[in-house]
N, CA, C and O atoms as a MOPAC input file, in Angstrom:
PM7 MOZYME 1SCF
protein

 N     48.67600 1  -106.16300 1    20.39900 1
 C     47.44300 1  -105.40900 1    20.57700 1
 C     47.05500 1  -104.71200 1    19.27600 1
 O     46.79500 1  -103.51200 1    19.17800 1
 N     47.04700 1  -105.70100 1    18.19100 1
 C     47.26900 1  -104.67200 1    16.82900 1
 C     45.44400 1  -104.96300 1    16.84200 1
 O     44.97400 1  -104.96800 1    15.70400 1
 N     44.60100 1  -105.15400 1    17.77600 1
 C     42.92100 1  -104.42100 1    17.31800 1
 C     42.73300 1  -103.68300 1    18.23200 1
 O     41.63200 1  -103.13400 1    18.19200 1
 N     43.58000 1  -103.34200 1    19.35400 1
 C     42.82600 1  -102.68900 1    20.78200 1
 C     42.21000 1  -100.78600 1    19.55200 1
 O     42.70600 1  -100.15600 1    18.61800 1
 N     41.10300 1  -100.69500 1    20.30400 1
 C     40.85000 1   -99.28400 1    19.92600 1
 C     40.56300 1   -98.55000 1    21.54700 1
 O     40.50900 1   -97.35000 1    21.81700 1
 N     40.47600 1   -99.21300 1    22.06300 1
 C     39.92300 1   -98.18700 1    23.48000 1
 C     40.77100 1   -98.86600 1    24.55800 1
 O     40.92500 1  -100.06600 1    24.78400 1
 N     41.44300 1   -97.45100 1    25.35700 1
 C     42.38000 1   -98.25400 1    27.07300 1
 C     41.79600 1   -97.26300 1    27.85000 1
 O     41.37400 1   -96.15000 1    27.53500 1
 N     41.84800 1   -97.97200 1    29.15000 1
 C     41.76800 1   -97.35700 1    30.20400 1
 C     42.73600 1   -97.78000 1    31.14300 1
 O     42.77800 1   -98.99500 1    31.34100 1
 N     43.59300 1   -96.99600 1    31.82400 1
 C     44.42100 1   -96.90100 1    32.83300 1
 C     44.49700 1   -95.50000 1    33.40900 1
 O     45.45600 1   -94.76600 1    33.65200 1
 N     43.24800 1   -95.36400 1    33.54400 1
 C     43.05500 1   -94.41000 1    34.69900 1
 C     43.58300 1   -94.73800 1    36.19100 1
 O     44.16800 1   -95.82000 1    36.15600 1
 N     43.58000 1   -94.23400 1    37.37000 1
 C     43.15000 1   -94.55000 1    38.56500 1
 C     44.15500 1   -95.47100 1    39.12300 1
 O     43.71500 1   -96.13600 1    40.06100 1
 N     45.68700 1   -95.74900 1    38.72800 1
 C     46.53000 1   -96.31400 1    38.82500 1
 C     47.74200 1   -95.59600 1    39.33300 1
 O     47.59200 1   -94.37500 1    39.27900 1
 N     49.34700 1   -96.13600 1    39.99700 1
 C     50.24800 1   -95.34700 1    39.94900 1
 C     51.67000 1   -95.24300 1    38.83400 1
 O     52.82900 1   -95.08000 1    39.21400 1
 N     51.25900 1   -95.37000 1    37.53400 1
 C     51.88200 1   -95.04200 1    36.61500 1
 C     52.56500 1   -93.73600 1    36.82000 1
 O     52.00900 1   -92.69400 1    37.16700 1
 N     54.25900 1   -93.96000 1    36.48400 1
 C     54.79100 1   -92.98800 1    36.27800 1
 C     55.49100 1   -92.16400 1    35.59000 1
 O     56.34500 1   -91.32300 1    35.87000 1
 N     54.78700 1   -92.69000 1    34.22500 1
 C     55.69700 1   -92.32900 1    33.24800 1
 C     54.87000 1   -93.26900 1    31.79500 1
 O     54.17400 1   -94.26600 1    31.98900 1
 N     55.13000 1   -92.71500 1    30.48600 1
 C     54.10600 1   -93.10100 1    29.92600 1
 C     54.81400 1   -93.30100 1    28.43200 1
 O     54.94100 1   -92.27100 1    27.76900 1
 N     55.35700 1   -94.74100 1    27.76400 1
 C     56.23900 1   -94.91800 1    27.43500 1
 C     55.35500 1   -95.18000 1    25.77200 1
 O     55.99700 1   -94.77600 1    24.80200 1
 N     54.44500 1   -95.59800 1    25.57900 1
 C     53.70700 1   -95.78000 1    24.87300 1
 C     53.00500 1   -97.20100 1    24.61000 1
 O     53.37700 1   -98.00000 1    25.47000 1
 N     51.87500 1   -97.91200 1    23.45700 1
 C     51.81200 1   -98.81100 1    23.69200 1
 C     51.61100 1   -99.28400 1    21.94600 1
 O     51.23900 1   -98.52100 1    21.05500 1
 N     51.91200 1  -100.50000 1    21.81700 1
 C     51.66000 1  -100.88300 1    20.05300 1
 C     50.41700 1  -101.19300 1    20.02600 1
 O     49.94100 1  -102.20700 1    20.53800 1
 N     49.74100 1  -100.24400 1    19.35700 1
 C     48.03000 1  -100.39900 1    18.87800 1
 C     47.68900 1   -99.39600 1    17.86800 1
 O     47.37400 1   -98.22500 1    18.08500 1
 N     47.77500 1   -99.90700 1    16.89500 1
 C     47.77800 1   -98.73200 1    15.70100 1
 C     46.65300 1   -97.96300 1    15.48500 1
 O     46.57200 1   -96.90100 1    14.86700 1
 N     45.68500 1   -98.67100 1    16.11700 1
 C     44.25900 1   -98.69600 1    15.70200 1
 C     43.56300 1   -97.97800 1    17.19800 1
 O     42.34300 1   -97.85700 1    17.09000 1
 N     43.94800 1   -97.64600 1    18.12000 1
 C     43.72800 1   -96.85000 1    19.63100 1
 C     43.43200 1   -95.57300 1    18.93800 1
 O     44.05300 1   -95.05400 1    18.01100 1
 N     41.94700 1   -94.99600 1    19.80200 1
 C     41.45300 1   -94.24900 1    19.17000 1
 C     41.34400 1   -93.54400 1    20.38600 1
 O     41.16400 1   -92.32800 1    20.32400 1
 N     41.42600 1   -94.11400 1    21.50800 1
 C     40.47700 1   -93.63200 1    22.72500 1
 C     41.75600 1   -94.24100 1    24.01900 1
 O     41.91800 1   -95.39800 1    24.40600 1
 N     42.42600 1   -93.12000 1    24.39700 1
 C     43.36200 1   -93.39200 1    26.07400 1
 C     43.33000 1   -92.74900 1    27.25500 1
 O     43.46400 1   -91.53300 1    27.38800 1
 N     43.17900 1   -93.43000 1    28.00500 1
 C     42.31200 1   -92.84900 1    29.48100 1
 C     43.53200 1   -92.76800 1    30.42400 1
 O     43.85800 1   -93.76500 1    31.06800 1
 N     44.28900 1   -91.48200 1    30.53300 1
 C     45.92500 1   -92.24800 1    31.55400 1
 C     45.51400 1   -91.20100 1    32.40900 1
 O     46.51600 1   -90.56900 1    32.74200 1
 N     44.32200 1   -90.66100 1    32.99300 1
 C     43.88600 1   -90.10800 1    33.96300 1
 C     44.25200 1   -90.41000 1    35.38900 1
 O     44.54800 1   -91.57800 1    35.63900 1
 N     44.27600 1   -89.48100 1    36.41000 1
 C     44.53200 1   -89.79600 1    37.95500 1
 C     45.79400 1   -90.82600 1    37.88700 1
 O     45.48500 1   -92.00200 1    38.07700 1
 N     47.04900 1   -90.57700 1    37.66500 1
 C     47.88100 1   -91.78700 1    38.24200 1
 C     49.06200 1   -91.00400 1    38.29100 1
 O     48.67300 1   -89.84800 1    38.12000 1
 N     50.33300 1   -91.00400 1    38.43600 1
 C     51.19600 1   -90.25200 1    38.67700 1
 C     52.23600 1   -89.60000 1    37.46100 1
 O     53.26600 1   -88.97100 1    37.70400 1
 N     51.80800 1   -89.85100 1    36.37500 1
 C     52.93900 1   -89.59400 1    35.52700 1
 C     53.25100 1   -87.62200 1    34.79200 1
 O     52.65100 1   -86.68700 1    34.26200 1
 N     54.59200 1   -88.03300 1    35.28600 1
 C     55.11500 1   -87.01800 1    34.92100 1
 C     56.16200 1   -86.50400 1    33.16700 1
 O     56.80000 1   -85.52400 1    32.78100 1
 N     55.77500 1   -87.87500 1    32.60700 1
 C     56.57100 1   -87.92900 1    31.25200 1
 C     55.44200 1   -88.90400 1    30.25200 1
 O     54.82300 1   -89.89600 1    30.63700 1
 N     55.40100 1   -88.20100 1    28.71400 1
 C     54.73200 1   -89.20700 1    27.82000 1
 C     55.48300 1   -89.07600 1    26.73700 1
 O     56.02300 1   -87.99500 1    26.50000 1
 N     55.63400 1   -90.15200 1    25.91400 1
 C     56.60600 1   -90.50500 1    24.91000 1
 C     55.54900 1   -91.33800 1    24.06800 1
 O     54.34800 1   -91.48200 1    24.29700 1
 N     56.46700 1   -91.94500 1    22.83200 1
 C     55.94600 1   -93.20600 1    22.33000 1
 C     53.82100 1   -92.56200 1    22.02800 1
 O     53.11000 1   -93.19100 1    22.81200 1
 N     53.18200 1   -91.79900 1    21.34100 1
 C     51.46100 1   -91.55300 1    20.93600 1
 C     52.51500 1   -91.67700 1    19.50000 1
 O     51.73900 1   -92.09100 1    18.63900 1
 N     53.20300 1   -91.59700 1    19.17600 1
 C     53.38100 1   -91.69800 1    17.32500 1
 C     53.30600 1   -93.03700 1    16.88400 1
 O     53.45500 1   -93.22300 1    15.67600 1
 N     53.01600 1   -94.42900 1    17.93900 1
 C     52.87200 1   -95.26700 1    18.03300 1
 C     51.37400 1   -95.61700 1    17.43500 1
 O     51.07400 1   -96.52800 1    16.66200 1
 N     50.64800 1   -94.75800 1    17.94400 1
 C     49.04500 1   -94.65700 1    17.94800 1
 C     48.75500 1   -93.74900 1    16.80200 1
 O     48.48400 1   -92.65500 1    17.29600 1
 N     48.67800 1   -93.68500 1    15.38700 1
 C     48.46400 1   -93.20900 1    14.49700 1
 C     46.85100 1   -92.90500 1    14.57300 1
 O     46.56500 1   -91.88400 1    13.94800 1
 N     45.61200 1   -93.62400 1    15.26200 1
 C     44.58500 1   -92.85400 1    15.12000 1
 C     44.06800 1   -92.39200 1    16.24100 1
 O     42.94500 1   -91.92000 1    16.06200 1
 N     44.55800 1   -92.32900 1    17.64600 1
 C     44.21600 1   -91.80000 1    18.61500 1
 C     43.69300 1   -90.35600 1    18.51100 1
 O     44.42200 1   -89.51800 1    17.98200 1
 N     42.59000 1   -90.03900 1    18.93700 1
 C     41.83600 1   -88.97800 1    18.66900 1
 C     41.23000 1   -88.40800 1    20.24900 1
 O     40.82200 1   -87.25000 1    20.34500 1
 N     41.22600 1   -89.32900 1    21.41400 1
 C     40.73200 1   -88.85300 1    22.46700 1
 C     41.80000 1   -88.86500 1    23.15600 1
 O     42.50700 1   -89.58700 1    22.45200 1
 N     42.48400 1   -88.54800 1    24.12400 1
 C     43.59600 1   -88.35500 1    25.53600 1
 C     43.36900 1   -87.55800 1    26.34400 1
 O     43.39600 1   -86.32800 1    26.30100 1
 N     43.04700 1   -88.51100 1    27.40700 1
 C     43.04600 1   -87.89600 1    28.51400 1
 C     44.27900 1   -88.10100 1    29.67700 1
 O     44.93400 1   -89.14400 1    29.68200 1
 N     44.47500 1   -87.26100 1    30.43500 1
 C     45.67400 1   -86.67800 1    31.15100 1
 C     45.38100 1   -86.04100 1    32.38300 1
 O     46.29300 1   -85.56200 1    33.05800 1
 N     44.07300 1   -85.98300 1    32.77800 1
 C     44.15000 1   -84.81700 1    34.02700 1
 C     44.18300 1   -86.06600 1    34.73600 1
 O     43.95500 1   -87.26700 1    34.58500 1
 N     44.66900 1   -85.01800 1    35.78500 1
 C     45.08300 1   -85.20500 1    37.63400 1
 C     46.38800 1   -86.23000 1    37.64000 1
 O     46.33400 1   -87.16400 1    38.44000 1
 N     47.88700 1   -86.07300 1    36.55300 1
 C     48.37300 1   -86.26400 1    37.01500 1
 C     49.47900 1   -85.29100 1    37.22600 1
 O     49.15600 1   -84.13700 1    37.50700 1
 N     51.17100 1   -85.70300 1    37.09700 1
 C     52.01500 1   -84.70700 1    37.86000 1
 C     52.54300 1   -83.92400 1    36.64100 1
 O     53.55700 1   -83.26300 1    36.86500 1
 N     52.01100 1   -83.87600 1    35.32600 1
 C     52.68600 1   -83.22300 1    34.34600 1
 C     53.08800 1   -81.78300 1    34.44300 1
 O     52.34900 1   -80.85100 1    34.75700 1
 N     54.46700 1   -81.72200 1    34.10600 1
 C     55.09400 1   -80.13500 1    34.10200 1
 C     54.77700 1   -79.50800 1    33.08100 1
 O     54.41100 1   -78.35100 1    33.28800 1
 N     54.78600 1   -79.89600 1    31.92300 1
 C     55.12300 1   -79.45100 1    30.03300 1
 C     54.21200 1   -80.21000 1    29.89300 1
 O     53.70600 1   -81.04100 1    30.64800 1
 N     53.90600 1   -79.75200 1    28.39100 1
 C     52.92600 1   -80.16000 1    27.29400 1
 C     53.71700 1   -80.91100 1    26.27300 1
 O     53.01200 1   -81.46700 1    25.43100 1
 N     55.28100 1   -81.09900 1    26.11000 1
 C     55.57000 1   -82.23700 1    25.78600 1
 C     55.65600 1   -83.78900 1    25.79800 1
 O     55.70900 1   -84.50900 1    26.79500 1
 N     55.65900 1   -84.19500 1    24.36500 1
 C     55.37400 1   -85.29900 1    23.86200 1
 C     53.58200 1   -85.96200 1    24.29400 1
 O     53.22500 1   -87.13000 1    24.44900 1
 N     52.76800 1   -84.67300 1    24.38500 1
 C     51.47800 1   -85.10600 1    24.30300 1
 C     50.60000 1   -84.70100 1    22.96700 1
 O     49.48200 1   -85.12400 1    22.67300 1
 N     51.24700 1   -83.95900 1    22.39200 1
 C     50.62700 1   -83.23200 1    21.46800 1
 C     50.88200 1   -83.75000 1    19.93800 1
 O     51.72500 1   -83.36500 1    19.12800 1
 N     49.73200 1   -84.89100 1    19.79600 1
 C     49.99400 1   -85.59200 1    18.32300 1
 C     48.72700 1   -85.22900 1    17.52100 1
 O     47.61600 1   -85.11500 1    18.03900 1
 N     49.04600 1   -85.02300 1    15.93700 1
 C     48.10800 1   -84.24000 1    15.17700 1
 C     46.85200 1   -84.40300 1    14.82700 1
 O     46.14700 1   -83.58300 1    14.23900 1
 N     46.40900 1   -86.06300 1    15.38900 1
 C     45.25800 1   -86.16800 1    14.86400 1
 C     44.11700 1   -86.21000 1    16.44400 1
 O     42.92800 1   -86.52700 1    16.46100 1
 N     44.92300 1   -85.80800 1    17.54800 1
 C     43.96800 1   -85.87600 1    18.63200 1
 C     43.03800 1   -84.70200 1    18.19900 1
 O     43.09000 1   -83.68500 1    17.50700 1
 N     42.22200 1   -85.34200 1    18.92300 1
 C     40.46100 1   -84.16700 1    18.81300 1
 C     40.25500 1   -83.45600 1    20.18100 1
 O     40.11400 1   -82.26500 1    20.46000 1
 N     40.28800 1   -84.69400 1    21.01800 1
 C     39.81900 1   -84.47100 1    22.32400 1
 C     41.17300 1   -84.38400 1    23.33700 1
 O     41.92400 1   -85.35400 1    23.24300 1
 N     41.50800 1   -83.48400 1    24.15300 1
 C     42.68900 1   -83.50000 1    25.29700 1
 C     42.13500 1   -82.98700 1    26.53700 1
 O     41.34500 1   -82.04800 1    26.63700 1
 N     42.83900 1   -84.00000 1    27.88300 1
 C     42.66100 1   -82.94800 1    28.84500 1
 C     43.29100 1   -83.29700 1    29.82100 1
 O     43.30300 1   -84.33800 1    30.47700 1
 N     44.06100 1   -81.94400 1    29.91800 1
 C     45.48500 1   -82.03200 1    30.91700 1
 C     44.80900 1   -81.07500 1    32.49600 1
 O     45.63700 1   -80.42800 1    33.13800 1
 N     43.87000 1   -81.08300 1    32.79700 1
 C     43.36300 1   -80.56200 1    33.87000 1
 C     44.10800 1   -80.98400 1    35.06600 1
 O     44.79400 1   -82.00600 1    35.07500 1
 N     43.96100 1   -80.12500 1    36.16800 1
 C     45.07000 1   -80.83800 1    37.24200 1
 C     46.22900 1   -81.63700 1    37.19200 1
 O     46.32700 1   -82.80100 1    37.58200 1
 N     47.65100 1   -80.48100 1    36.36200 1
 C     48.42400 1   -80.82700 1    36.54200 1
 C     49.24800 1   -79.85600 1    36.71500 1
 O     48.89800 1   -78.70200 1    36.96600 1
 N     50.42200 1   -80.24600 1    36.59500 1
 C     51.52200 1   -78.69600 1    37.07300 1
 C     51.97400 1   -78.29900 1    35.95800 1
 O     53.16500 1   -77.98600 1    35.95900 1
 N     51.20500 1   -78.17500 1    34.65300 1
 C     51.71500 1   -77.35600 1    33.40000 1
 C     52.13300 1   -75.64000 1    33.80200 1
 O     51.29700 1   -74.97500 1    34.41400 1
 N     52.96200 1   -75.25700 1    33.55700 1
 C     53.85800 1   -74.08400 1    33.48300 1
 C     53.51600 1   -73.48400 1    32.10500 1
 O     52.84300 1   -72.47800 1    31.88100 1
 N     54.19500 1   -74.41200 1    31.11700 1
 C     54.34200 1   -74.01900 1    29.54800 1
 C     53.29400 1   -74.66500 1    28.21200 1
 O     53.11000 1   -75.88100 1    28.17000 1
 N     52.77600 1   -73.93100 1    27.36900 1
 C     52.22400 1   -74.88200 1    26.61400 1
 C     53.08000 1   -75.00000 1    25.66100 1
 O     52.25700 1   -74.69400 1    24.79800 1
 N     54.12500 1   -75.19900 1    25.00100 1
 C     55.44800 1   -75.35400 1    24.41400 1
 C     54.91900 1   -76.34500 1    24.10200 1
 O     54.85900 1   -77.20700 1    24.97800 1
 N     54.32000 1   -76.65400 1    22.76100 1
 C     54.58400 1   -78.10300 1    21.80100 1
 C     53.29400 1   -78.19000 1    21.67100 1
 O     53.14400 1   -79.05300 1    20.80500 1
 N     52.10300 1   -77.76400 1    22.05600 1
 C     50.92100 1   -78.22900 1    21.93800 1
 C     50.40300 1   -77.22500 1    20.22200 1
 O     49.20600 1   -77.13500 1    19.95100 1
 N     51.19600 1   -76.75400 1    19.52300 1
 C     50.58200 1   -75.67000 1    18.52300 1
 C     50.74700 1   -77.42800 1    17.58700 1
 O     50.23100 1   -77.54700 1    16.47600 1
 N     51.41200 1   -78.46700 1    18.16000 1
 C     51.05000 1   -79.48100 1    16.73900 1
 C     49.94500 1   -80.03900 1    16.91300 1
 O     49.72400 1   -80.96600 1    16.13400 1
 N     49.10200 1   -79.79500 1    17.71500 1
 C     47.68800 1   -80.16600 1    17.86600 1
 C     46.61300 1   -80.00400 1    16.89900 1
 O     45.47500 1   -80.01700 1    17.36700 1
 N     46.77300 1   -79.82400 1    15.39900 1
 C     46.51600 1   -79.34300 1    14.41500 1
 C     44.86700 1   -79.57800 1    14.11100 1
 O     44.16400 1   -78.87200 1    13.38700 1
 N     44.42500 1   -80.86000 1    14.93100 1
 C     42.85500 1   -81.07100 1    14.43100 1
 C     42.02000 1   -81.22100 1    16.19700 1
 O     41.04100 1   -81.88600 1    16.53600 1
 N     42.69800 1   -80.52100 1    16.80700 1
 C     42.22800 1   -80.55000 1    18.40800 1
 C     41.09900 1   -79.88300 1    18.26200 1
 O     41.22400 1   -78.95700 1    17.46100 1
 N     39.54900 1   -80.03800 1    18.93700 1
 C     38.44000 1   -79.38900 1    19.08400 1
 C     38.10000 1   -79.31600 1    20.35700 1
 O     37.47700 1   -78.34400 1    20.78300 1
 N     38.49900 1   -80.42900 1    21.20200 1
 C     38.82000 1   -79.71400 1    22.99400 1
 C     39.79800 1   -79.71900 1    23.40600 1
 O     40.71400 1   -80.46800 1    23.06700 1
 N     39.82700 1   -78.84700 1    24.26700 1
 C     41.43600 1   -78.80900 1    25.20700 1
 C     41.06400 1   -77.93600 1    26.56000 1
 O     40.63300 1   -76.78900 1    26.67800 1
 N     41.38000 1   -78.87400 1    27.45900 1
 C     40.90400 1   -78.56300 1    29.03500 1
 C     42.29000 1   -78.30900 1    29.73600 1
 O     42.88100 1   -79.36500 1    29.96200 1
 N     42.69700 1   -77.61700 1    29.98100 1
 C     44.10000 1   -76.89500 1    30.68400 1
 C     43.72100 1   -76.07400 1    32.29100 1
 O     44.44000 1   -75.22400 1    32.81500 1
 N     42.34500 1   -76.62900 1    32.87700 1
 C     42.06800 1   -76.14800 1    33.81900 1
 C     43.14800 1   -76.68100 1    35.11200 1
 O     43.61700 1   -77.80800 1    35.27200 1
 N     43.37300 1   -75.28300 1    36.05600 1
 C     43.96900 1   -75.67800 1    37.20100 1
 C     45.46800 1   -76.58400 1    36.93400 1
 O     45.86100 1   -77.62900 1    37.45200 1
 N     45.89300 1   -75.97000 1    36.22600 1
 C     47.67300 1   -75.32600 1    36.25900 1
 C     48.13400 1   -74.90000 1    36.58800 1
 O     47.70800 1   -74.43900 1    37.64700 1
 N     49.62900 1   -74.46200 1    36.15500 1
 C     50.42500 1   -73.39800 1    36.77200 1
 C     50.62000 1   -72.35100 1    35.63500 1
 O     51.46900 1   -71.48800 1    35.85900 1
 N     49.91600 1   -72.30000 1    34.37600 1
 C     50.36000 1   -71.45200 1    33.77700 1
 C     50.25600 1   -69.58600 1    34.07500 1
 O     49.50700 1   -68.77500 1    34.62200 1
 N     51.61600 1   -69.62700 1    33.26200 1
 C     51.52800 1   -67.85200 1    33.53800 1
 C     51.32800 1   -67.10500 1    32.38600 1
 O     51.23000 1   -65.88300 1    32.49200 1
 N     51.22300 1   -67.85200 1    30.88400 1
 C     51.32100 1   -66.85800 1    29.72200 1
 C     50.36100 1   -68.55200 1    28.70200 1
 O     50.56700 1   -69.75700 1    28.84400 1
 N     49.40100 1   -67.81800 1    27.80100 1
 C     48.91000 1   -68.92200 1    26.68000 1
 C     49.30200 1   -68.58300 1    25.66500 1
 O     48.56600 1   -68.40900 1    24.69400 1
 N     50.83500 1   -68.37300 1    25.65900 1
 C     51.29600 1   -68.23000 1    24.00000 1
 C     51.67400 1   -70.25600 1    23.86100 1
 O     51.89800 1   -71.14600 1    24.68300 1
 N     51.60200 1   -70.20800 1    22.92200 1
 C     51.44600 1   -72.17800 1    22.10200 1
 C     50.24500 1   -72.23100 1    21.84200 1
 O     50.08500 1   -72.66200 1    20.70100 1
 N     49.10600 1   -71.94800 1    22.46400 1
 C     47.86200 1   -72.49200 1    22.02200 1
 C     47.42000 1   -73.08100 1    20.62400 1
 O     47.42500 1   -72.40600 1    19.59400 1
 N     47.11300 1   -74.14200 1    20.67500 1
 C     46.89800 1   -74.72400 1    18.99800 1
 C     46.08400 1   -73.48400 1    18.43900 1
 O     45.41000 1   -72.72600 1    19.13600 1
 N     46.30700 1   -73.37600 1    16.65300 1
 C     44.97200 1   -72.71200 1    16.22500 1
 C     44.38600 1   -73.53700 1    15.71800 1
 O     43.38600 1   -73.70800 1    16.41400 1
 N     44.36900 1   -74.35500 1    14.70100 1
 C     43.58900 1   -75.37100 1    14.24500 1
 C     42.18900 1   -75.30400 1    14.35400 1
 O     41.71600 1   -74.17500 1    14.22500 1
 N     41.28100 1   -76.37800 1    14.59100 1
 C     39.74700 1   -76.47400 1    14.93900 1
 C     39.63500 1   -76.38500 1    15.65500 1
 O     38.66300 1   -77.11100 1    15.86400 1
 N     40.01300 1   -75.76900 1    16.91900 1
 C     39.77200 1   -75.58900 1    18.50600 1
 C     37.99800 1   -74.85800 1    18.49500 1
 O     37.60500 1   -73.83200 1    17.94000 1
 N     37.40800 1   -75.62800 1    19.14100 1
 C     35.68600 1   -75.57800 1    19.66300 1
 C     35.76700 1   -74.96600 1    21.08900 1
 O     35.38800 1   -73.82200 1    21.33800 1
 N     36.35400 1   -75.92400 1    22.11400 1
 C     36.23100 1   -75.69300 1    23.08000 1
 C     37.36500 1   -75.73200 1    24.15900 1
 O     38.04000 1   -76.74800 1    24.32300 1
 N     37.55100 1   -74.57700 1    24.89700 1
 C     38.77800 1   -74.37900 1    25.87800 1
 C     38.29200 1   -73.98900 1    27.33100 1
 O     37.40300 1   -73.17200 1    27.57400 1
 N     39.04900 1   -74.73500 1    28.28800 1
 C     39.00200 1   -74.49200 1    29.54100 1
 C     40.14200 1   -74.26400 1    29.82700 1
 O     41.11400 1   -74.90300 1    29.42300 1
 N     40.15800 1   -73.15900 1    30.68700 1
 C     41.41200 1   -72.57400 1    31.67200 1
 C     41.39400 1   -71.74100 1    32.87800 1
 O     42.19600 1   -70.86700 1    33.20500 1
 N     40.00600 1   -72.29200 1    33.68200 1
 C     40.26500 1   -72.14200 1    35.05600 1
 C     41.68400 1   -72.16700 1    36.26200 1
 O     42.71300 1   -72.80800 1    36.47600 1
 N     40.95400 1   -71.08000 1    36.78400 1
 C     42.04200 1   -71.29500 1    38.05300 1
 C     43.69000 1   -71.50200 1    37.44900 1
 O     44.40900 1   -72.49300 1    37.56700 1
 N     43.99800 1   -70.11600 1    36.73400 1
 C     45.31000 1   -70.10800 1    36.08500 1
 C     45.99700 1   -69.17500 1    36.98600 1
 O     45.49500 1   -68.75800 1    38.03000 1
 N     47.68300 1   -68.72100 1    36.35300 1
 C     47.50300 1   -67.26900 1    36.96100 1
 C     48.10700 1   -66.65400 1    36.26700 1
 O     49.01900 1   -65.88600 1    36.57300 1
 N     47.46700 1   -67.02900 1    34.63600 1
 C     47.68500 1   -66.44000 1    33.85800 1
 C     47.43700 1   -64.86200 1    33.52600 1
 O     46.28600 1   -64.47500 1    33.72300 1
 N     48.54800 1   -63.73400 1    32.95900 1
 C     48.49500 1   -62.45200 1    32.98600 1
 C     48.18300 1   -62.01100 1    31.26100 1
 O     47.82200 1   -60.91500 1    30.83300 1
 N     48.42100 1   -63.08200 1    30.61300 1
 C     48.48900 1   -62.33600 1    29.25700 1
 C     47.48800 1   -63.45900 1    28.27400 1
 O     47.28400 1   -63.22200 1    27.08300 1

């Protein structure tokens, strides 16, 4: 898959997210399906969009690679943002409807735009 630039595997029951060889993936859609683990985006050197909501993610590990722009982990069971400060050129990040209780990690970088509805977050 050394030309793919755009996937979609949304809407599937993936459970776990191992990575894929496409150097050139700019754009990954692993929306609505069940996974609770991602590994293997250092694979994807220009991926810039990821999306992630509605599945079972606990942590913000192994999602957080430096050249994404766009993220969104909406509807999942994030607790911690632990690992997401390598998000270094992120300009969205949607963290709505979690479990978090504290937003210490938050990238600083180019961050534009943040959602964090329905938290129960105190600090």
């Amino acid at each position: 898959m050394s030309f793919l630039q755009f996937a979609d595997f949304s809407n599937n029951i993936i459970g776990s997210w191992h990575g894929v060889e496409a150097p050139l993936l700019r754009y990954l859609d692993l929306s609505f399906n069940r996974i609770h683990t991602v590994t293997g985006l250092e694979k994807n050197s220009q991926l810039q969009n990821l999306f992630l909501h509605g599945n079972e993610l606990e942590s913000c590990q192994g999602v957080a690679y430096p050249n994404i722009k766009e993220i969104t982990l909406h509807k999942n069971k994030i607790t911690s943002l632990q690992g997401l400060s390598a998000l270094l050129n992120v300009k969205k990040l949607d963290l709505s409807e979690n479990n978090l209780v504290e937003l210490q990690g938050l990238p600083d970088g180019e961050l534009v735009s943040l959602h964090l509805r329905r938290q129960a977050c105190e600090s």
